[in-house]
C-alpha positions as CSV (number, residue, x, y, z in Angstrom):
1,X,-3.8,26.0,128.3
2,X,-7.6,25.7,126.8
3,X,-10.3,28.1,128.4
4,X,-13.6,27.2,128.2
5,X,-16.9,29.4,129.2
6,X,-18.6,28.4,132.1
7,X,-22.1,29.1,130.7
8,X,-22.0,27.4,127.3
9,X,-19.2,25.3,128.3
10,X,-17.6,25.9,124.6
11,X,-14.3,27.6,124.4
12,X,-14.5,31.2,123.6
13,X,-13.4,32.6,120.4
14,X,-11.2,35.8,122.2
15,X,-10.3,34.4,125.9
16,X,-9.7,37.1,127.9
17,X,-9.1,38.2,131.5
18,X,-9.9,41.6,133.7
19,X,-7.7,42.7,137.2
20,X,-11.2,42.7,139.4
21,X,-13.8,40.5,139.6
22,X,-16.2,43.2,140.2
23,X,-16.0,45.3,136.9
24,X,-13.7,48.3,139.0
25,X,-9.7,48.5,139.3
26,X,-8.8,47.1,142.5
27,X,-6.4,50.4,143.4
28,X,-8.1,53.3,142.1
29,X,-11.6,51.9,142.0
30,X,-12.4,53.0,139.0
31,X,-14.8,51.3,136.7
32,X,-13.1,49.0,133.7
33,X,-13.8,49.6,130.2
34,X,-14.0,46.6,127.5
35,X,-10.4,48.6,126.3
36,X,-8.9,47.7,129.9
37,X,-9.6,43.7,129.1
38,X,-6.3,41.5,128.8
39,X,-5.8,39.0,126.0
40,X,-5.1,36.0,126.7
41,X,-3.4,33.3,124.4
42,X,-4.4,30.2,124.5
43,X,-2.4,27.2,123.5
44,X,-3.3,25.2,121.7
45,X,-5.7,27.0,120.0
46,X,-9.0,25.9,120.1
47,X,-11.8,25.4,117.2
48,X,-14.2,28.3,116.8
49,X,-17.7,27.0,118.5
50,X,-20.7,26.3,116.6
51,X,-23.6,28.3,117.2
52,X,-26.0,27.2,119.0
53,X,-28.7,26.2,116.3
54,X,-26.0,24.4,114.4
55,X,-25.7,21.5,116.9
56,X,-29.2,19.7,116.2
57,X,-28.8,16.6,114.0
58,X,-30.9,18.0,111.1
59,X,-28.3,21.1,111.4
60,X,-25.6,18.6,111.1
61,X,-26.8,16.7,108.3
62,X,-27.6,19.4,106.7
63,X,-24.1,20.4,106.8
64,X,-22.6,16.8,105.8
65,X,-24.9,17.4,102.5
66,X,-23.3,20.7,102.2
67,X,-19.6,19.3,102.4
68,X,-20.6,16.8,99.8
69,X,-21.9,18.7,97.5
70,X,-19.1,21.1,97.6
71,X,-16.6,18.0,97.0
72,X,-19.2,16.4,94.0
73,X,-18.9,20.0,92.3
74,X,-15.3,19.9,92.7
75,X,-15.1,16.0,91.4
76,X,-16.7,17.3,88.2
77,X,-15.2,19.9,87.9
78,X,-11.2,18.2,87.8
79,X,-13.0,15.7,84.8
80,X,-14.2,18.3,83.1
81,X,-10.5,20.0,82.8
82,X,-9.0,16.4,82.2
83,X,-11.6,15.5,79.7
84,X,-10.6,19.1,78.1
85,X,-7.0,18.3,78.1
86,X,-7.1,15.1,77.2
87,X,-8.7,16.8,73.6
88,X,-6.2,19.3,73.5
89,X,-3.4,16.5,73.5
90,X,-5.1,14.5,71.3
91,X,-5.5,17.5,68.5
92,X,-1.5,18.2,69.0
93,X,-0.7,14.5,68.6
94,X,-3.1,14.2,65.3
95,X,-1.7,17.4,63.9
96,X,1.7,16.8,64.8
97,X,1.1,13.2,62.4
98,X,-0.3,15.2,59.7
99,X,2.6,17.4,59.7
100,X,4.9,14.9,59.5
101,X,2.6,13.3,56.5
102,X,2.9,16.3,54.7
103,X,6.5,16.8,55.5
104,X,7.3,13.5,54.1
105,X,5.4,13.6,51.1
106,X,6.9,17.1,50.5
107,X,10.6,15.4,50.9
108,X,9.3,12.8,48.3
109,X,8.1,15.4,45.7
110,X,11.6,17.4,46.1
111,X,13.4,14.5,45.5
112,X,11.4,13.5,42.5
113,X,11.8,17.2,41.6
114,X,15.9,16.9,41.8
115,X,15.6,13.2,39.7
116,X,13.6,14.7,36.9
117,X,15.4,18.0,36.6
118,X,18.8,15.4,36.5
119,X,16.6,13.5,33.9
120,X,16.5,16.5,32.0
121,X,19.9,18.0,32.7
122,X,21.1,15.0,31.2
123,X,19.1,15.0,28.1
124,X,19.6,18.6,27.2
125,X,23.5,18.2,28.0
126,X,23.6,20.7,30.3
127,X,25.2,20.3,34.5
128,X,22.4,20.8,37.1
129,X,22.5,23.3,39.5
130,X,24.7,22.5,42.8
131,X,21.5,23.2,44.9
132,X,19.7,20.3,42.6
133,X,21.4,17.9,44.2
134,X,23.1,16.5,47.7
135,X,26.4,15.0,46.0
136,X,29.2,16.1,43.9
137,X,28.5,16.4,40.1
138,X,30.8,14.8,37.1
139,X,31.9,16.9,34.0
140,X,29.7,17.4,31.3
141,X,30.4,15.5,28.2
142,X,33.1,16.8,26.4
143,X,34.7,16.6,23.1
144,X,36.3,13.3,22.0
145,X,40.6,14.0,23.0
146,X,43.4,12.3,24.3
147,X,44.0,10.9,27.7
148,X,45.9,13.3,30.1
149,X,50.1,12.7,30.4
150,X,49.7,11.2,33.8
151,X,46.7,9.0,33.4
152,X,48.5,7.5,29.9
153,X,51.4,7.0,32.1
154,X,49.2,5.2,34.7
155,X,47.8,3.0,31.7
156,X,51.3,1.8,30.6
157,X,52.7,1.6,34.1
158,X,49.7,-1.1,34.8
159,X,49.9,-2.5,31.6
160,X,53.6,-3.6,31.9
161,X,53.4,-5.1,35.2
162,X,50.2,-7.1,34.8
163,X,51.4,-8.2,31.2
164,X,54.7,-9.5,32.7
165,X,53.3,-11.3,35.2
166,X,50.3,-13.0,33.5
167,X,52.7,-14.8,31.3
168,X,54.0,-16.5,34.6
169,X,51.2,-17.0,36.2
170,X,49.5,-20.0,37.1
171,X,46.3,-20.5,38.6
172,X,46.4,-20.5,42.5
173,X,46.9,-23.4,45.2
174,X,43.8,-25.0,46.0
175,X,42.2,-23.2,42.7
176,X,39.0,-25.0,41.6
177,X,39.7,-28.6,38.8
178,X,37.5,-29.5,35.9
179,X,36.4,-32.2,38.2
180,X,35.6,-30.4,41.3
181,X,33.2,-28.2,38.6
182,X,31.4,-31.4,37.8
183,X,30.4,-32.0,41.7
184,X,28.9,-28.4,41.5
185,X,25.3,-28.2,43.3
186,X,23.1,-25.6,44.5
187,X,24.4,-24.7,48.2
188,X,22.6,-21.7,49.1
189,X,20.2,-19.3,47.9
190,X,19.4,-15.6,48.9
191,X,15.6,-14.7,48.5
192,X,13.5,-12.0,48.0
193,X,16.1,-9.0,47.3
194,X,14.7,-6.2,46.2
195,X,11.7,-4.8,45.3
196,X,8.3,-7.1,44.6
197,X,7.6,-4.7,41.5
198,X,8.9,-4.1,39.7
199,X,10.9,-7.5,40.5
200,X,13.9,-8.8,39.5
201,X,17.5,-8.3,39.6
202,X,19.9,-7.0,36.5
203,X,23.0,-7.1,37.6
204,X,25.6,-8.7,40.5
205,X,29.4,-7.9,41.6
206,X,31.2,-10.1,44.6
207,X,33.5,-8.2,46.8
208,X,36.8,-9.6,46.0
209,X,38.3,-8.8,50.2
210,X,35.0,-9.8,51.7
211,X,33.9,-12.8,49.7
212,X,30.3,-13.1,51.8
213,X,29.6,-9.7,50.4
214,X,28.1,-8.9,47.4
215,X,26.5,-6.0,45.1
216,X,23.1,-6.3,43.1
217,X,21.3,-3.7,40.7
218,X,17.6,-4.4,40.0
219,X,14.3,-3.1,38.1
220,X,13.5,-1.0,40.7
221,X,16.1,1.2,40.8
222,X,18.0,0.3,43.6
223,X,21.4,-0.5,44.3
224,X,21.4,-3.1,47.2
225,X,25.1,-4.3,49.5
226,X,24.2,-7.4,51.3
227,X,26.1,-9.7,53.6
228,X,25.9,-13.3,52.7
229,X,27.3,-14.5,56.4
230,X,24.9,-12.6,58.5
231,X,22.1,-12.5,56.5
232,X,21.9,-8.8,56.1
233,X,21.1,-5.4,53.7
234,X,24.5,-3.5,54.5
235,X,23.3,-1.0,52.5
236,X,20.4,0.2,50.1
237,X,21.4,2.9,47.5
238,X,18.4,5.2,45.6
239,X,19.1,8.0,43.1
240,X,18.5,6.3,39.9
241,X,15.4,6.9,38.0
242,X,15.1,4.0,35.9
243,X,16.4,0.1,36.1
244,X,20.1,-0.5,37.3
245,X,21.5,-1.9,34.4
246,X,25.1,-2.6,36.0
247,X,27.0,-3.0,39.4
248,X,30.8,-2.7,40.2
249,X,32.5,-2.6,43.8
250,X,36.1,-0.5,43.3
251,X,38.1,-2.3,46.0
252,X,42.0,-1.2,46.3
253,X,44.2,-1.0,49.4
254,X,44.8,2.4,51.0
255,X,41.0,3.9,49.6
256,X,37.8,3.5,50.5
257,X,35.5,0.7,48.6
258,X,33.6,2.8,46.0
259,X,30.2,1.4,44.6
260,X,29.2,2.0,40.8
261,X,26.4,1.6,39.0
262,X,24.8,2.6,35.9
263,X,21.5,2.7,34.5
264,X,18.9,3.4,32.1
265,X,18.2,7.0,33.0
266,X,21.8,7.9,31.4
267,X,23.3,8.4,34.8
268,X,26.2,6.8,36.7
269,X,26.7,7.2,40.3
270,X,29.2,6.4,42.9
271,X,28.9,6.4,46.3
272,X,31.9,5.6,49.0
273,X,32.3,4.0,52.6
274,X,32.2,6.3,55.2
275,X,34.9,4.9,58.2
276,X,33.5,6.9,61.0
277,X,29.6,6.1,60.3
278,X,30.2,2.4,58.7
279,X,27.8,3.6,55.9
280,X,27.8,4.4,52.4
281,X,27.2,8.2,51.1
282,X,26.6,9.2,47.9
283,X,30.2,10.5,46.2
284,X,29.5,11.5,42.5
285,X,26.5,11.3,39.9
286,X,28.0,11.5,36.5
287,X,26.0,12.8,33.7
288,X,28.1,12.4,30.4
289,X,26.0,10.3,27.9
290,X,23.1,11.6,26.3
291,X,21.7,7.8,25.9
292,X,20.9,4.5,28.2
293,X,24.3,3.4,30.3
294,X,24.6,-0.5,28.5
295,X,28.1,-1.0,31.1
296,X,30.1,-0.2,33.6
297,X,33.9,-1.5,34.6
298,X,36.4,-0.9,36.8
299,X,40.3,-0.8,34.4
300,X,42.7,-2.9,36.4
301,X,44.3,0.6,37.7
302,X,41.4,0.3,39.8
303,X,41.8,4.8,39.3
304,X,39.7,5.1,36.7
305,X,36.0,3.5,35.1
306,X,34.6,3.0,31.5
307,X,31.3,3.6,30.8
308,X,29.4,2.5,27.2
309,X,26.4,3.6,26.2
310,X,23.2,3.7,23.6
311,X,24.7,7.2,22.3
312,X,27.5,5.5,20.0
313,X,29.7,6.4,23.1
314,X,32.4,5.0,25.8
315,X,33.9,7.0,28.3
316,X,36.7,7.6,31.0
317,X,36.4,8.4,34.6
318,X,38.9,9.1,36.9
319,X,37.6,7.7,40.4
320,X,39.3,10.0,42.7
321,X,37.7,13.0,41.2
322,X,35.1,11.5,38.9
323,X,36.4,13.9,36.2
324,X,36.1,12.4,32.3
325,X,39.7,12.1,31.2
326,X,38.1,10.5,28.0
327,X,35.0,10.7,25.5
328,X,35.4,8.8,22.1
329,X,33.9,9.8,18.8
330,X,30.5,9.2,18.2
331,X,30.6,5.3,16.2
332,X,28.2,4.5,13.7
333,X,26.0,2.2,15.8
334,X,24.7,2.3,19.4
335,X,26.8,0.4,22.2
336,X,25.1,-2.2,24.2
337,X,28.1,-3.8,26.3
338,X,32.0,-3.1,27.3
339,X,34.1,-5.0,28.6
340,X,38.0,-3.7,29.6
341,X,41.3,-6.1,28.7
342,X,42.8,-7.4,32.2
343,X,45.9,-5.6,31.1
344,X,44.0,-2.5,30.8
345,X,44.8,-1.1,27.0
346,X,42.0,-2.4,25.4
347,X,38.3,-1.9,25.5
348,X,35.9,-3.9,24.0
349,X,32.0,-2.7,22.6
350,X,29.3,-4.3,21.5
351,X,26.6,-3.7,19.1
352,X,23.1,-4.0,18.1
353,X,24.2,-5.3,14.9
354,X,26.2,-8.4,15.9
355,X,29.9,-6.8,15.6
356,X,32.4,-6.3,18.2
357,X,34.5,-3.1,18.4
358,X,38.1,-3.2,20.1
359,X,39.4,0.2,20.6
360,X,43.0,1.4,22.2
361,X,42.7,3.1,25.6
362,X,45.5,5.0,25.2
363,X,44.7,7.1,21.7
364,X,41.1,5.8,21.4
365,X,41.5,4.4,17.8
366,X,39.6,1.4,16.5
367,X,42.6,-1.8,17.3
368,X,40.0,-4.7,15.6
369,X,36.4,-5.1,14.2
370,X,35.2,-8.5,14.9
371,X,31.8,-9.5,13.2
372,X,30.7,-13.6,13.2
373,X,29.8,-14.4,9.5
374,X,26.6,-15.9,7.7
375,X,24.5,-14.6,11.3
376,X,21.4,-12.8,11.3
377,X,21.4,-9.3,13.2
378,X,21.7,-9.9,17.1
379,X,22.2,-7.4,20.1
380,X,26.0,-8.5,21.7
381,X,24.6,-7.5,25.1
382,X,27.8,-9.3,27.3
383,X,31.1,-9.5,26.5
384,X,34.0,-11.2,28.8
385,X,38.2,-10.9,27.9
386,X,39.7,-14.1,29.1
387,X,42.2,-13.7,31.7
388,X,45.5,-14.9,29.9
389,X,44.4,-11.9,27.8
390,X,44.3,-13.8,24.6
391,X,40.4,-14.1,24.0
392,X,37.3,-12.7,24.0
393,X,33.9,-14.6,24.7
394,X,31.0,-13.2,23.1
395,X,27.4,-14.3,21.3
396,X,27.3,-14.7,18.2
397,X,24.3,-15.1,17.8
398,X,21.3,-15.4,20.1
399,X,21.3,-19.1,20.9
400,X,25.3,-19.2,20.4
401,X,28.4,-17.8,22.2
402,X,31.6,-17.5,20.4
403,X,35.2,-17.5,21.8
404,X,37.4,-15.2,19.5
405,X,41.4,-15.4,19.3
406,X,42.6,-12.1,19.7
407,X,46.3,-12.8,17.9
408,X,44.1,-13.8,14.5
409,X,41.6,-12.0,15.2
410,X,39.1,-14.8,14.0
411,X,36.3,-17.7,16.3
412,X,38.5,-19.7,17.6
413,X,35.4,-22.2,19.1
414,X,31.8,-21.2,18.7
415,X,29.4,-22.6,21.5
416,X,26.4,-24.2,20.5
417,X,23.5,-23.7,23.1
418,X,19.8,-24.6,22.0
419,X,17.5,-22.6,19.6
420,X,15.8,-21.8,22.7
421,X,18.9,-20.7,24.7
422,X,18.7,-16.7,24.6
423,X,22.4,-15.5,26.1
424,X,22.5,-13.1,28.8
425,X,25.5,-13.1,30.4
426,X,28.8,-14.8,29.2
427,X,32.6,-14.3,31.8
428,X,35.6,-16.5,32.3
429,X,36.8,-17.0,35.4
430,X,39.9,-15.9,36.9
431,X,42.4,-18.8,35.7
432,X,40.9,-19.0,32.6
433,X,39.9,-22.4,32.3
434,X,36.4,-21.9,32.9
435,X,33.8,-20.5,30.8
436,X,30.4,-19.5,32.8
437,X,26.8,-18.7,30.4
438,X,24.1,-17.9,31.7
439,X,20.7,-17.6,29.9
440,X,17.1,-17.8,29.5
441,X,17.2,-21.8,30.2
442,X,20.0,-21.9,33.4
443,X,23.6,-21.7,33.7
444,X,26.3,-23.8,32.0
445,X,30.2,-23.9,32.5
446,X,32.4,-25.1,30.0
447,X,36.2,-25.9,30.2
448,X,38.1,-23.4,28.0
449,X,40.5,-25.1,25.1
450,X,38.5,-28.7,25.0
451,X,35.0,-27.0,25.6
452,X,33.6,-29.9,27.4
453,X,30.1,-28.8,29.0
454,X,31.2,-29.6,33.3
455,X,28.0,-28.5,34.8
456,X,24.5,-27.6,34.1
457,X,22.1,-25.8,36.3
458,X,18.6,-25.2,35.6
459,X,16.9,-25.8,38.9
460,X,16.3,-21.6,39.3
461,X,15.3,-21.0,35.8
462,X,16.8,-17.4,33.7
463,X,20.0,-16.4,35.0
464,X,20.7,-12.8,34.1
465,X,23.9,-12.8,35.7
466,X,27.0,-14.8,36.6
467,X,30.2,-14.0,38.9
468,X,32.8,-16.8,39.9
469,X,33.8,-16.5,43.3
470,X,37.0,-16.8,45.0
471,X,39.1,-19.5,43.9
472,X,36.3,-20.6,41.7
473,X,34.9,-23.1,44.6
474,X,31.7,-20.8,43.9
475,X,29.6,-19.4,41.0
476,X,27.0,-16.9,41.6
477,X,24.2,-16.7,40.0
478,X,20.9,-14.3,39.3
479,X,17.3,-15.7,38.7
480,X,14.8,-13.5,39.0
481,X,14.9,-11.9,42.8
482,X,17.1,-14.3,44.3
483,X,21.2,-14.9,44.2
484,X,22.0,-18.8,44.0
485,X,24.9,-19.8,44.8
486,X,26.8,-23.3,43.7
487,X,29.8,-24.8,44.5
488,X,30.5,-28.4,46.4
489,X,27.5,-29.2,48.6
């Protein structure tokens, strides 16, 4: 019910009723005070009236300015507190960057920190501090002494089961021919690994279960895993300071595929494959020569590693532990390659001064000194034991590569390359019948025993390093950034 008065004809603010018309109570006949007025409710409730001076149409546009005013102030007002935090969310966004800038650069410096004090650790012959760095640490070098009982047993163990059954052994079914070596072309090549500068890669290894995958050490100090079928980096390894000068993969049933490498900063490092996250973590860093790491193998126990280096030292590592089991005498030159016997009880050094040194595993004494006549001085910088475990390829000199018969000991063939040939890498392939060089003008493969020159490839330029693949339908090869790969086309 609405009320509205009968005067004004607007609805009153309070309606309200009284029991007599006349302003007196209809019983007593007293007279009504405003106390004695009834409320009434109206429903619904009606908007309060506007007063009388309000209702003209300059009043009411007067009030229309009013209303918009009030929502112009309040329009400006919500952009001036969006405009304020859009400021305040702009400063937290820039100083949350700059904190992760400096947080970065802070992480850089720390690891450079832990890399120089390693640096240094090294050189003075003293272990880092565990807090120095995030994996496990190798022994310091120790004095020159005999291999442990059940590592010597390990030696011999391996050594009369692969000498037994190399005598019968023949190469496999479907093994590469002289003549399918002769077809050889280029068939694929992997570009632009590693680094732009400083370019270049030093060293390769070929996973032996995954034949797609392989391993490559460069000039910028990185250890790159990369699959050749899917086009991939499966991994990229940092730690060293200085060039990788060597790459190994540690593949054996039952443990997980370790990667090695060694480099000029006198530091070795492993690091293994992780099952549950698929990647690789860093296992060991060992820090036992005092001089540049000139090689790195796996023995064919495939438990332990030999390491040569510039300090007139070769070493032992156990791979489980990374312990050194062995540390020879210092020798009167530096070493700059090694090279371990397939049957695992020889090791084989090179020098700076053109000789060869063949030392016994097993009690570390000198077994043969093998040193090319009438040569000037040359750097043997690869070395390569033939498979049947009867020679050992080898420059002798800088433009020459010499295959030496171990039962003599004297050159059984000495390979003729160019006065401009400058040998970098020299390794026979698994059946021995193949002989693989690669240097400063291509690669070359000659057949072991009649020396005939099968293939030549120049078309990439220096090869620094050579691996036969599996079977020997493949031979990989590095020039400059890229991995070439030839086979039958």
């Amino acid at each position: 019910m609405s009320f509205f008065c009968s005067i004004s004809g607007e609805p009153p603010r309070t309606p309200s009723s009284r029991p007599s018309p006349n302003g007196t109570d209809p019983i007593t006949g007293d007279k009504l005070e405003e106390a004695d007025l009834v409320t009434v409710k109206a429903n619904p409730k009606a908007a309060p009236p506007r007063p009388p001076n309000a209702s003209s149409i300059p009043a009411l546009l007067q009030t229309l300015q009013n209303e918009w005013d009030a929502a112009m102030l309040e329009t400006f007002a919500l952009r001036q507190q969006y405009n304020s935090l859009r400021q305040e969310l702009s400063y937290a966004l820039y100083a949350q960057d700059a904190a992760q800038r400096v947080v970065a650069r802070l992480i850089k410096e720390r690891d450079a920190a832990r890399e120089a004090l390693s640096s240094v650790a090294a050189t003075m012959n003293v272990e880092a501090s565990a807090a120095a760095g995030d994996v496990e640490m190798g022994e310091a070098a120790q004095d020159a002494g005999g291999l442990p009982g059940d590592v010597l047993k390990q030696i011999d163990e391996t050594h009369h089961k692969l000498s037994a059954a190399r005598k019968k052994r023949k190469a496999p079914e479907g093994y590469a021919t002289a003549a399918d070596v002769k077809g050889y072309a280029s068939k694929h090549t992997i570009p632009s690994l590693h680094s732009p500068s400083p370019s270049g890669i030093t060293s390769l290894a070929v996973s032996t279960t995954n034949p797609s995958q392989f391993l490559t050490g460069g000039n910028d100090k990185i250890v790159q895993f990369y699959d050749r079928s899917t086009d991939k980096v499966l991994a990229s390894l940092k730690g060293h300071t200085k060039k990788v000068t060597h790459v190994a993969l540690r593949e054996q049933e039952g443990d997980p595929t370790l990667i090695l490498s060694a480099s000029a900063d006198k530091i070795a490092k492993a690091w293994a494959h992780d099952s549950a996250s698929g990647e690789y973590i860093p296992k060991a860093t060992i820090r036992t020569h005092k001089g540049e790491l000139t090689g790195l193998a796996v023995h064919p126990t495939s438990t332990l590693m030999a390491l040569s280096s510039a300090d007139r030292t070769w070493s032992l590592h156990e791979l489980n532990t990374f312990a050194q089991v062995y540390r020879s005498p210092e020798h009167e030159e530096a070493f700059s390659s090694l090279s371990v016997h397939p049957d695992g009880t020889l090791v084989a050094v090179g020098t700076p001064g053109g000789s060869i040194q063949v030392f016994d595993i097993r009690t570390g004494a000198l077994a043969a000194s093998l040193t090319p006549e009438g040569v000037a001085p040359f750097t043997v910088n690869t070395l390569s034991f033939s498979e049947n475990g009867y020679h050992l390829a080898a420059p002798d000199s800088l433009s020459s590569v010499a295959v030496w018969d171990l039962r003599k000991p004297k050159i059984a063939k000495s390979i003729p390359l160019g006065d401009a040939f400058k040998v970098n890498k020299v390794v026979y392939d698994y059946s021995a019948n193949f002989l693989a060089v690669g240097g400063s003008e291509g690669l070359r493969v000659f057949a072991h025993k009649s020396w005939e020159e099968l293939a030549r490839f120049e078309e990439g330029g220096e090869v620094s390093d050579v691996v036969f693949g599996a079977d020997g339908k493949e031979i990989w090869g590095v020039t400059g950034r890229e991995v070439r790969i030839w086979g039958q086309a």
